[in-house]
C-alpha positions as a Markdown table, in Angstrom:
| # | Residue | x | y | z |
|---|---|---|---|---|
| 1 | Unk | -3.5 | 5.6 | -2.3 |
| 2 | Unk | -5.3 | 2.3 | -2.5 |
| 3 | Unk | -3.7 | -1.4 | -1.8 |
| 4 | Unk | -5.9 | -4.3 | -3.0 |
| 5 | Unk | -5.5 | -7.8 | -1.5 |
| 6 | Unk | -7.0 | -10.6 | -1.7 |
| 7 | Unk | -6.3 | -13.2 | 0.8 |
| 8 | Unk | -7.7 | -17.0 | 0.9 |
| 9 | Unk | -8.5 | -17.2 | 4.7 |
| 10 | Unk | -12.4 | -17.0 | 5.0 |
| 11 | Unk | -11.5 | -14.6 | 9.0 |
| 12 | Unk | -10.5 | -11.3 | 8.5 |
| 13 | Unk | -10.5 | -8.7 | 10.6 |
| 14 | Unk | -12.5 | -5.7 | 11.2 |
| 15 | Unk | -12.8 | -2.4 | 13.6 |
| 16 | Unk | -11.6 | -4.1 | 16.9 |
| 17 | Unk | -11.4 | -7.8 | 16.3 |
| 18 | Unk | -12.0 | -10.6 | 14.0 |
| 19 | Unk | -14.9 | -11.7 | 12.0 |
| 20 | Unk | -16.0 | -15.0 | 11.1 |
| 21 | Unk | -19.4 | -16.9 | 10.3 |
| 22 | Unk | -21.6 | -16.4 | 13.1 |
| 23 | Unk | -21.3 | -12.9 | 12.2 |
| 24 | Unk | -23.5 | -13.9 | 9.0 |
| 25 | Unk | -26.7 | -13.2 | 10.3 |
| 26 | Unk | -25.8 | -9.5 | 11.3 |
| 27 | Unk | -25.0 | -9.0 | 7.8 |
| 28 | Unk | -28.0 | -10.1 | 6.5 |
| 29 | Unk | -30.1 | -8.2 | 8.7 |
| 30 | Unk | -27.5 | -5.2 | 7.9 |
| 31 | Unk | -28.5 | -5.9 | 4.0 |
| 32 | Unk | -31.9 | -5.0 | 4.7 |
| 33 | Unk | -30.8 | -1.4 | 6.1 |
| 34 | Unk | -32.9 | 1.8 | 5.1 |
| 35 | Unk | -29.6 | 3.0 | 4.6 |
| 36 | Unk | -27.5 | 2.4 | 1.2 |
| 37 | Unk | -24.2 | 3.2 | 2.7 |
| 38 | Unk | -25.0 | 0.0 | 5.8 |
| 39 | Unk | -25.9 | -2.4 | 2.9 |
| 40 | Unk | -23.3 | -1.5 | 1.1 |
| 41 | Unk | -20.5 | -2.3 | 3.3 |
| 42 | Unk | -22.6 | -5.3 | 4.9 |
| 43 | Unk | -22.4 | -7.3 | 1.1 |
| 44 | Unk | -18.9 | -5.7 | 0.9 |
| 45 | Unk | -18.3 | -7.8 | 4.3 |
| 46 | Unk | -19.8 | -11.1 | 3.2 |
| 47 | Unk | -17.5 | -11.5 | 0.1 |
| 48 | Unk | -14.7 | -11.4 | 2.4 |
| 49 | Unk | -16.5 | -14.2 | 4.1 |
| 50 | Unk | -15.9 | -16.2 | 1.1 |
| 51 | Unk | -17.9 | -19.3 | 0.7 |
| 52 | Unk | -19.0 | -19.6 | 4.2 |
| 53 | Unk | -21.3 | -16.7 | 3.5 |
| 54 | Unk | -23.0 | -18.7 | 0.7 |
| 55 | Unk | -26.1 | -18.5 | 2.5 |
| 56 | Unk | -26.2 | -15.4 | 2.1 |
| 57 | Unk | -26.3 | -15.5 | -2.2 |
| 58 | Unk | -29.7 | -15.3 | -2.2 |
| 59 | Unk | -30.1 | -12.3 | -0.1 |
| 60 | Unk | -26.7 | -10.7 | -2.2 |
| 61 | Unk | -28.4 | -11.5 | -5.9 |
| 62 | Unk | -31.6 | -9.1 | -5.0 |
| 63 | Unk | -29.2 | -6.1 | -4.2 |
| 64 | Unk | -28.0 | -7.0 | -7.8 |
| 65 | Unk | -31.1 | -4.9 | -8.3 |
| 66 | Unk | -30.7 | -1.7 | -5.5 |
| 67 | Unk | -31.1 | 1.4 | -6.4 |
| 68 | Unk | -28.0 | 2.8 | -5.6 |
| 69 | Unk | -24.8 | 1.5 | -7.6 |
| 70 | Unk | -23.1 | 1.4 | -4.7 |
| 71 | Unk | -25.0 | -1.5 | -3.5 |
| 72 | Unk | -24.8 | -3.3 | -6.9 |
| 73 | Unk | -21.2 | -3.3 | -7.2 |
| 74 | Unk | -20.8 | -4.5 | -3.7 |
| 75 | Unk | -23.1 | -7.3 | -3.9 |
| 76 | Unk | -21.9 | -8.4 | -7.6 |
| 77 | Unk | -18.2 | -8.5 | -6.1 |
| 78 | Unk | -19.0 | -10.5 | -3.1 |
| 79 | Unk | -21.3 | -13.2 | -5.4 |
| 80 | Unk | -18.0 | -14.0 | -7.2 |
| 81 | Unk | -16.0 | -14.3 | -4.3 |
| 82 | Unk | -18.2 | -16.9 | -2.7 |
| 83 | Unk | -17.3 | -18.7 | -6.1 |
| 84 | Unk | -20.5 | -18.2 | -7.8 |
| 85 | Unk | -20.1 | -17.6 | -11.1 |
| 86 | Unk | -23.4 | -15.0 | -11.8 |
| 87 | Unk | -23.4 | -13.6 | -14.8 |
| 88 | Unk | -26.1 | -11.1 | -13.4 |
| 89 | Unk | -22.9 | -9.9 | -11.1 |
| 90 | Unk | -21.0 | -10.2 | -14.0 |
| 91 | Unk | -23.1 | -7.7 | -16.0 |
| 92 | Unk | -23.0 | -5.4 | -12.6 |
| 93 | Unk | -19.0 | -5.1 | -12.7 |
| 94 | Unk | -18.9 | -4.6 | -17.1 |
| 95 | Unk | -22.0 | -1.8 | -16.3 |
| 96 | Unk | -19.8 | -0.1 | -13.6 |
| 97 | Unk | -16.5 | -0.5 | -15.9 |
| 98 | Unk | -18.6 | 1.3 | -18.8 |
| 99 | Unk | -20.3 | 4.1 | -17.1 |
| 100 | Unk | -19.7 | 7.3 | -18.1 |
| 101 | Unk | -18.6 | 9.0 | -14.1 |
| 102 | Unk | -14.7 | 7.8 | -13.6 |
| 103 | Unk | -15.7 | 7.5 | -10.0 |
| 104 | Unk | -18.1 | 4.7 | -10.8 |
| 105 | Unk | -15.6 | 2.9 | -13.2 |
| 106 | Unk | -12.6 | 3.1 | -10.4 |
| 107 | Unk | -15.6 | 1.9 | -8.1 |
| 108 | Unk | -16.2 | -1.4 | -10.3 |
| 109 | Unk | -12.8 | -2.4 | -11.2 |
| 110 | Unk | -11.9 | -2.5 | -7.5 |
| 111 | Unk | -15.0 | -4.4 | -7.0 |
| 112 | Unk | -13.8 | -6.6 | -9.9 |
| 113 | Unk | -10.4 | -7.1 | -8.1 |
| 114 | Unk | -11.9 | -7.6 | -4.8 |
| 115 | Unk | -14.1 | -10.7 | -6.6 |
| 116 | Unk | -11.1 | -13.0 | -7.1 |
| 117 | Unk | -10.3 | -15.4 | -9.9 |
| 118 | Unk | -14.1 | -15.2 | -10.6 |
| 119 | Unk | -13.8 | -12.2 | -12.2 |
| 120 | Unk | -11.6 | -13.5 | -14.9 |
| 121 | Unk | -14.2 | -12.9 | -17.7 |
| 122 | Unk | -14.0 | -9.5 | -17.1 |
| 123 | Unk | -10.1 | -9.3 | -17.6 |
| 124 | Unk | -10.5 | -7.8 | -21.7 |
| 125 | Unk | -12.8 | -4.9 | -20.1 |
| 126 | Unk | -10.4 | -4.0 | -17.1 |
| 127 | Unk | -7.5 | -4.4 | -19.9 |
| 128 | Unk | -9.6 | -1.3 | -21.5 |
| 129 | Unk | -9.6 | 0.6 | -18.6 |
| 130 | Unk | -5.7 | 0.9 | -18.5 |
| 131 | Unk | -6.5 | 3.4 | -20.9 |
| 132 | Unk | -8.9 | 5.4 | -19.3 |
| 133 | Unk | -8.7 | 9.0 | -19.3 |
| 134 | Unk | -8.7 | 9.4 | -15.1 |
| 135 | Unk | -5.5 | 7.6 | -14.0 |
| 136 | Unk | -7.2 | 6.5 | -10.7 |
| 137 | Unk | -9.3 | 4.5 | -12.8 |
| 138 | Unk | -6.3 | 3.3 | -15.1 |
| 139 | Unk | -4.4 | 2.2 | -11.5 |
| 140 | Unk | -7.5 | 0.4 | -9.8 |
| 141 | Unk | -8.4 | -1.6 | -13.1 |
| 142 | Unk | -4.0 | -2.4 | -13.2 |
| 143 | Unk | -4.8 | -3.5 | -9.2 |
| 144 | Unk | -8.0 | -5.5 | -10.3 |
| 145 | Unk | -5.8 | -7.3 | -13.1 |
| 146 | Unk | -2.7 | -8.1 | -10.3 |
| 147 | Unk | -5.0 | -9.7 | -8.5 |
| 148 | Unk | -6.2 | -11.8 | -11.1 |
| 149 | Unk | -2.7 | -13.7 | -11.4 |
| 150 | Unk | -2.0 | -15.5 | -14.5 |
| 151 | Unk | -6.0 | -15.7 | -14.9 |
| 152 | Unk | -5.4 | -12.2 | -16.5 |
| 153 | Unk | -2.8 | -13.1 | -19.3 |
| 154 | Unk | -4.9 | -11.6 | -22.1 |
| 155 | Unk | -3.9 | -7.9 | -20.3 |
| 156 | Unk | -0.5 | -8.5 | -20.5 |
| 157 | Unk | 0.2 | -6.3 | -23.8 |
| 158 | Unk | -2.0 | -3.0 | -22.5 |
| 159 | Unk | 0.2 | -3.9 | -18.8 |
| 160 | Unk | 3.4 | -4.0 | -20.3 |
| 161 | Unk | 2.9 | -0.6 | -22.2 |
| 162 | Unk | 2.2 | 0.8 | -19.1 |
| 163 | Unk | 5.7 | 0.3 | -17.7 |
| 164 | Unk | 7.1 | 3.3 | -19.8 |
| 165 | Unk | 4.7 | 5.6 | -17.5 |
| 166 | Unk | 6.1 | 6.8 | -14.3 |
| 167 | Unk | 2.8 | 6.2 | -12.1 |
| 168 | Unk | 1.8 | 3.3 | -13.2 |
| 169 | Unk | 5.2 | 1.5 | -13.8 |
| 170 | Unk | 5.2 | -0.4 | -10.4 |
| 171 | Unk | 2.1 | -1.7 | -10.4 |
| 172 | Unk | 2.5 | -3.0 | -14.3 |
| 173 | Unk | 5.7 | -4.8 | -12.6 |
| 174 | Unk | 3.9 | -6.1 | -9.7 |
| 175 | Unk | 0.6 | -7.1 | -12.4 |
| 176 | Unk | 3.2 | -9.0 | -14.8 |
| 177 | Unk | 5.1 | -10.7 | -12.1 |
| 178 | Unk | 2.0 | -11.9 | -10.8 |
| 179 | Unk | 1.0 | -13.5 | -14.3 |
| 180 | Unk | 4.0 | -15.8 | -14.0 |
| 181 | Unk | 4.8 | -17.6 | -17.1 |
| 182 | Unk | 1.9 | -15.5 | -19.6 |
| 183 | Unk | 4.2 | -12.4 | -19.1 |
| 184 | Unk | 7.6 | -14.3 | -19.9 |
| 185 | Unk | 7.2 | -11.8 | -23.6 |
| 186 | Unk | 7.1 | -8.8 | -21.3 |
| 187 | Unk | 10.3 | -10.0 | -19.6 |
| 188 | Unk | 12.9 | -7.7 | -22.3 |
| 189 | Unk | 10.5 | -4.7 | -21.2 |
| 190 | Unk | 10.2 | -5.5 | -17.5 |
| 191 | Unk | 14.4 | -6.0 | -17.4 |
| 192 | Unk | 14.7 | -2.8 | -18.7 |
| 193 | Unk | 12.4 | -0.8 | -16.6 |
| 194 | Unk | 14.2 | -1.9 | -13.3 |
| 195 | Unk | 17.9 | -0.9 | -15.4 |
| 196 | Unk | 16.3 | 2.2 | -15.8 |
| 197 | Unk | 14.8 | 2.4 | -12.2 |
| 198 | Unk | 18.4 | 0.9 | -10.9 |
């Protein structure tokens, strides 16, 4: 359904080639759009800019303020993953994780995973998430924490329970192994999922 990754090179690419810094200034101008869908996706495209979009911050922490949530989420994401720690874009993500529509919490712990290790102060409210009545949600906060790496060792109890669940068992694998050492207590639970899965 959804693969999250996070990669460290600051190019990626996008529609028919790649993207780098002197695409900044199309983005900002794109941030400015009547339309909340075109800003959305233009502060979704600086985070992936990482820090050579910093120039951009200031233009990022106003849509901390947009109307449409949308907007928000995409702009507190991005903040973090220029390496700013914000604790307005903080606050943005733990709104989104707590609002009452499941589309809008799915929405903000994917924008918490798509922040990077910046969003490790969030790791206790994703944890809470794995226990979410929509499953989507449950999975995207699991692929938020993965992405987190060892950053996200306080989940590891709420993670490990999910490996008794059939659709959430591979990612909880993939979410422990990626916490290295912190999961070594999960390691008895984790053998024994892939006996039973063997």
């Amino acid at each position: 359904e959804m693969a999250m990754g996070v990669g460290s090179s600051p190019v990626w690419v996008v529609g028919l080639g790649r993207v780098g810094k002197e695409e900044l200034p199309g983005f900002r101008q794109k941030l400015k759009s009547a339309d909340p869908v075109m800003r959305a996706e233009a502060a979704g495209d600086l985070g992936f800019l990482g820090a050579d979009a910093v120039d951009a911050a200031s233009d990022l922490e106003k849509l901390l303020d947009d109307q449409a949530l949308s907007v928000r989420l995409a702009a507190a994401s991005s903040l973090l993953r220029m390496g700013r720690n914000n604790d307005r874009a903080l606050d943005a993500l733990t709104n989104g994780m707590a609002d009452k529509h499941a589309t809008i919490r799915r929405q903000a712990a994917r924008a918490a995973g798509l922040a990077g290790l910046t969003a490790a102060p969030l790791t206790d409210r994703l944890a809470a998430l794995l226990s979410d009545t929509d499953p989507r949600v449950r999975r995207s906060a699991l692929q938020a924490i993965a992405t987190l790496g060892p950053a996200a060792a306080k989940a590891r109890e709420p993670v490990t329970a999910l490996l008794d669940q059939p659709e959430t068992a591979v990612d909880a694998a993939d979410a422990l192994g990626r916490m290295r050492f912190a999961a070594r207590p999960s390691m008895k639970a984790l053998a024994r999922q892939l006996k039973a899965d063997a």
